[in-house]
N, C-alpha and C positions, 0 to 999 in steps of 0.2 A: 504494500500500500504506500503510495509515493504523500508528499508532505499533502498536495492540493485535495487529495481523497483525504486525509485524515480532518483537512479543517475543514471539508463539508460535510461530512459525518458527525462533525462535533455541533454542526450552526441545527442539523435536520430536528426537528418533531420526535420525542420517541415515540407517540400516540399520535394517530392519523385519523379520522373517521374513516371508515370503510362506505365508499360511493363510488358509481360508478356514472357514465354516459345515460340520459334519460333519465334520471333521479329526479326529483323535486327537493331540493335545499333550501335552508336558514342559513346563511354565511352572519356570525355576528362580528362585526368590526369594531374594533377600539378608532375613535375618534378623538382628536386632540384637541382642542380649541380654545385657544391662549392657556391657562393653566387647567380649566377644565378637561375631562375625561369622560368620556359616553359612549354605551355600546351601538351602535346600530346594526341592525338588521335589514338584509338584501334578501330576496326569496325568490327562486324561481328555478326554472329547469338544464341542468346542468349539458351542454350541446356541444364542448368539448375538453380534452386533458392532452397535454404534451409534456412534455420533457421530461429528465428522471433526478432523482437524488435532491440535490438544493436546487436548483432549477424550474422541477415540475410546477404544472399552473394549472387551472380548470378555467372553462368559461361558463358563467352561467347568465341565461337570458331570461328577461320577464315584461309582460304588458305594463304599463300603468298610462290610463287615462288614453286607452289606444294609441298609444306610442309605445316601440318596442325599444328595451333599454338591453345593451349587454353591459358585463364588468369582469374582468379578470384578475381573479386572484392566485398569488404565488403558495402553496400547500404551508409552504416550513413559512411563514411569514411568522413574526413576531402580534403583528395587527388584528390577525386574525382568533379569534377568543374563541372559538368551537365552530363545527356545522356541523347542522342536525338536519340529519334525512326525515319526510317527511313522506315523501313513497319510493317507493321501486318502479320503475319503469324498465319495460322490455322494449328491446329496442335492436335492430341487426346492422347497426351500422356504427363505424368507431367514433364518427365526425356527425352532428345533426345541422349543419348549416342550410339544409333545405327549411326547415322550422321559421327561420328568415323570411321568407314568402310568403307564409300561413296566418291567418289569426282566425282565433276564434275555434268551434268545434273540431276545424281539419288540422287545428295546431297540438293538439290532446296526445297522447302520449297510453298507452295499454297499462296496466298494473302487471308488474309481475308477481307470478305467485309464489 
C-alpha cells in the first residue's frame, strides 16, 4: 500500500449506508452559516454513483414546484450527517439519466422486494 492509498483510507467513512441506483434518499447536510450550524435535508431519487474509495459520489434528483433539481454529493464527505433510504427501487440500468425527461407518473420508479 503506497503513502497516497494509506491517506485515503484514513480521510474514508468507516460506516456507509448501504444504497444503491433507484433508491429514494434523505441526504442530511450540515450547513454553516456564519457561526450557526443546521442540518438540512435533500430527498429524492438517487440516478447515479461513480468513483471509488475517497473519490466516490452519488447523484440524486428531485421535483420541487415542477422544476427538477439535481445535487451531488461526495460519500466520505465530512458534511454529510447520515442518509436514510426511504425505498428500494429496482431498476436494470447502472446510470438513470433518462429520469431527466420524465415527470410525473412515467418518472416513478418499481419497489423492490
Amino acid at each position: 500500500m503506497n503513502i497516497m492509498e494509506k491517506v485515503n483510507a484514513a480521510q474514508c467513512k468507516s460506516e456507509v449506508t448501504d444504497f444503491s441506483i433507484g433508491d429514494t434518499v434523505k441526504v442530511h447536510t450540515k450547513i454553516i452559516e456564519g457561526d450557526n450550524e443546521r442540518i438540512q435535508i435533500f430527498a429524492g431519487v438517487v440516478i447515479a454513483r461513480r468513483g471509488s474509495g475517497i473519490n466516490e459520489s452519488f447523484t440524486v434528483r428531485r421535483l420541487a414546484y415542477g422544476q427538477g433539481m439535481e445535487r451531488v454529493f461526495p460519500i466520505h464527505s465530512p458534511r454529510i450527517e447520515k442518509i436514510e433510504v426511504q425505498k428500494r427501487g429496482k431498476v436494470r440500468r447502472a446510470k438513470l439519466y433518462y429520469l431527466r425527461e420524465k415527470v410525473g407518473k412515467s418518472a416513478r420508479i418499481k419497489d423492490r422486494e
